[in-house]
N, C-alpha and C positions, 0 to 999 in steps of 0.2 A: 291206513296209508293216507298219508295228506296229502294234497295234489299243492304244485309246487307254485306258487304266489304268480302272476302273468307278469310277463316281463315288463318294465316300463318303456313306457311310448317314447320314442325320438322323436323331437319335432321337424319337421321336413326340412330336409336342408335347401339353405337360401339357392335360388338358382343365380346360375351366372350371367351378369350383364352380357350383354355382345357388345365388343370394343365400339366405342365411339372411332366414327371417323371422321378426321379431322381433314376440316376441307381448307385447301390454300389457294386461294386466290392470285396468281400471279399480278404485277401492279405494269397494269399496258404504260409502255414508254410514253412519253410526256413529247408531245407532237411542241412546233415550235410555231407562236402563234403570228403570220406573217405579217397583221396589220403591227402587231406591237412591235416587231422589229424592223418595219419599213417609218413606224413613227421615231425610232431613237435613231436610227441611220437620216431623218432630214433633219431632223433639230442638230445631230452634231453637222453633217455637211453643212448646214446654215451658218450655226457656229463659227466653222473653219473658213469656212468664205468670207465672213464679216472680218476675220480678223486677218485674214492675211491680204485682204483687200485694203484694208486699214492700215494695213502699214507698209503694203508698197505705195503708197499714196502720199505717207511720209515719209517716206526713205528718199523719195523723189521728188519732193515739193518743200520738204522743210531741212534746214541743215541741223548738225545733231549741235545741241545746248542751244539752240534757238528757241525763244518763248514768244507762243501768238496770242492774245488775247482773245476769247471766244464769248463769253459772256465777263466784262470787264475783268479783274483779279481774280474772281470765281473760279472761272473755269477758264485754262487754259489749257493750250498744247504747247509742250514741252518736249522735244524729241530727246529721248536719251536710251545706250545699249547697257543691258541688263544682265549681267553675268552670275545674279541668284535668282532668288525663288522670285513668286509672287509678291506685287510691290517692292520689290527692289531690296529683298530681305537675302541674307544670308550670301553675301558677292564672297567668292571666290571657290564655290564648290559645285561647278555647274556640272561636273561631270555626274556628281551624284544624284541631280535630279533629272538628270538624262536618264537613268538608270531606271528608277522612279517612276519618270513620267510613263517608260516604255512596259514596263509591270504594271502602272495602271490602266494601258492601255489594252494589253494583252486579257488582262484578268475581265474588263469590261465584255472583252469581245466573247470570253468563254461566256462569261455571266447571264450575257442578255438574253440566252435561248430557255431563261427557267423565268424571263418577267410575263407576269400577263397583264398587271396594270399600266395604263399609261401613262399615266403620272408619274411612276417609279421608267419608264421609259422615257420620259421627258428629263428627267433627271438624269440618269445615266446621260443622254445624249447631249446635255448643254456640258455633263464632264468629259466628256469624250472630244468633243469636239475644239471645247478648249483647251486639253493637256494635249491633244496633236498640232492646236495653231502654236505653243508657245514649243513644241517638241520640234517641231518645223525649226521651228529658231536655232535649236540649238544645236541641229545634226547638219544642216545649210550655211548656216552666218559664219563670218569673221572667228573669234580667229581658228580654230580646227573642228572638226566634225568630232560631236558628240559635247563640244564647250563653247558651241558658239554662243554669242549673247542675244538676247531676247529682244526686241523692239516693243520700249515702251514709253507715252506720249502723252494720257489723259492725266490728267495736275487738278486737283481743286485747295489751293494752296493753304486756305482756309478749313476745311475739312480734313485734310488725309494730308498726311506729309511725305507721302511717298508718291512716286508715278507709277502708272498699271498701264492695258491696255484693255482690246477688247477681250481676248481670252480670258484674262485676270475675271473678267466682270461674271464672265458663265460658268466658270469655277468656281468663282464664291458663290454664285447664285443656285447654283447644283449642289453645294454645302449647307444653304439655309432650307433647298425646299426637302433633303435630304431629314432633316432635322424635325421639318415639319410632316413629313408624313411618319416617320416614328413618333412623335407626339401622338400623330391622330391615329396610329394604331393602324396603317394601311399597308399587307401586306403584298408579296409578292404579284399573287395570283391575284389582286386587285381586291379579296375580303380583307376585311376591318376587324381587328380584332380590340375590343372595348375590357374595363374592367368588369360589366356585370357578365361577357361570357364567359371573363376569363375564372371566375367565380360560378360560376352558371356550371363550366366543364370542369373543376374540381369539386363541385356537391356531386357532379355525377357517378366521376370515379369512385368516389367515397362510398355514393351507395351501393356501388356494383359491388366494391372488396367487400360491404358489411353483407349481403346478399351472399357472395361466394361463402365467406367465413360461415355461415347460418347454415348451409345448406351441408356443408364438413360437419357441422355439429350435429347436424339429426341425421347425417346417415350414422354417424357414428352410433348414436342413440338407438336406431331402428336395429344395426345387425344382432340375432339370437345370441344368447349367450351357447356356450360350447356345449354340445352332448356328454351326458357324465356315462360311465359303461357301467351296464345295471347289474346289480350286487345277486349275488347267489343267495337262497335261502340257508 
C-alpha cells in the first residue's frame, strides 16, 4: 500500500494592510492683517485729498481754458473739464467709466483682506485713491450724476499732449509699480517667487510622482503569486 504523496505547502497568505487613514487638515481662515490694511486705506485717503484739494483750488482761483505758467512753457496749468478717461482720452463715454471706475473700486475693497505685502498695499491704495478722486468727478460735476466731467489742469506742453491731474498721476503710478512687483516676483502674502524656486518646486514634484510610481512597481513585484490547488495522486 503506498502512502499518498504529502500534500503541497501553501505559502502563507499575504496579511491584510490596515486602511491607511488619511488625515485632513482643515486650512484655518486667513485672519486680515490690520497694519496692511490701515497702510492701503492712508496712501488712498492721501491720494483722495491731494486730488480733490487740487482741484477745488482750481475750480476757484483759475478760469476754465486759462493757461498759468509754472515752470516757463514746461510746465503749466491749464484748467480744462474732462469728459473721458485719463488724460483727456476717449471724450464722450463717461458714463462707462463711471461704471468701471466703481467695479474697480468695489473689487479693490473685496481684495485688500488677502494682501499681506505692503508694497502690493501701497499699490492697491495709490489706485484706489485715485479711481475715487476722478469717480468723485464724475458722479458730483456738471452736467449729470454718473457723466460729469473730470477736472484736469497739469500741461507739460512739451512732454505729454494731453492734460491730467493728480489722480491721473497715482493711477498710472499704481500701474508701473504694479508691473514692477510682477517683474520681481512679489507676491500677495509679501514672498517672492524667483525662477530658481520656481524650478527648485518642479524637480521636487517630479521626484515625489518618480518616488510614488517606484513604490506601485515593487509592491506589485512583492505580492505572491496565486496558490495552485494540489493535485491528487
Amino acid at each position: 500500500m503506498s502512502s499518498s504523496p504529502p500534500a503541497a505547502s501553501l505559502p502563507p497568505a499575504p496579511r491584510a494592510s490596515a486602511p491607511t487613514k488619511v488625515l485632513t487638515q482643515s486650512t484655518p481662515p486667513t485672519k486680515v492683517s490690520v497694519r496692511i490694511i490701515a497702510a492701503l486705506a492712508f496712501v488712498a485717503v492721501t491720494a483722495y485729498v491731494l486730488d480733490q484739494v487740487s482741484k477745488h483750488l482750481v475750480t476757484t482761483r483759475l478760469v476754465e481754458g486759462e493757461s498759468v505758467d509754472v515752470v516757463g512753457e514746461f510746465f503749466q496749468l491749464h484748467f480744462v473739464r474732462n469728459p473721458g478717461a485719463a488724460f483727456s482720452l476717449a471724450s464722450g463715454t463717461t458714463w462707462v467709466f463711471s461704471i468701471a471706475a466703481s467695479a474697480v473700486v468695489v473689487a479693490i475693497v473685496v481684495f485688500a483682506r488677502r494682501i499681506r505685502s505692503r508694497a502690493w498695499a501701497v499699490m492697491l491704495g495709490m489706485l484706489l485713491g485715485g479711481t475715487l478722486g476722478n469717480l468723485t468727478d464724475r458722479l458730483t460735476r456738471e452736467p449729470s450724476f454718473g457723466q460729469g466731467h473730470v477736472v484736469d489742469f497739469l500741461y507739460f506742453p512739451s512732454l505729454l499732449p494731453a492734460i491730467f491731474n493728480v489722480a491721473d498721476i497715482f493711477i498710472v503710478s499704481s500701474m508701473g509699480l504694479l508691473l514692477l512687483l510682477t517683474l520681481l516676483g512679489v507676491n500677495l502674502d509679501g514672498t517672492r517667487t524667483t525662477k530658481a524656486s520656481a524650478a527648485r518646486d518642479a524637480a521636487t514634484d517630479q521626484a515625489a510622482d518618480e518616488t510614488t510610481a517606484a513604490g506601485s512597481v515593487t509592491d506589485a513585484d512583492a505580492a505572491p503569486p496565486a496558490a495552485r490547488p494540489s493535485e491528487r495522486p
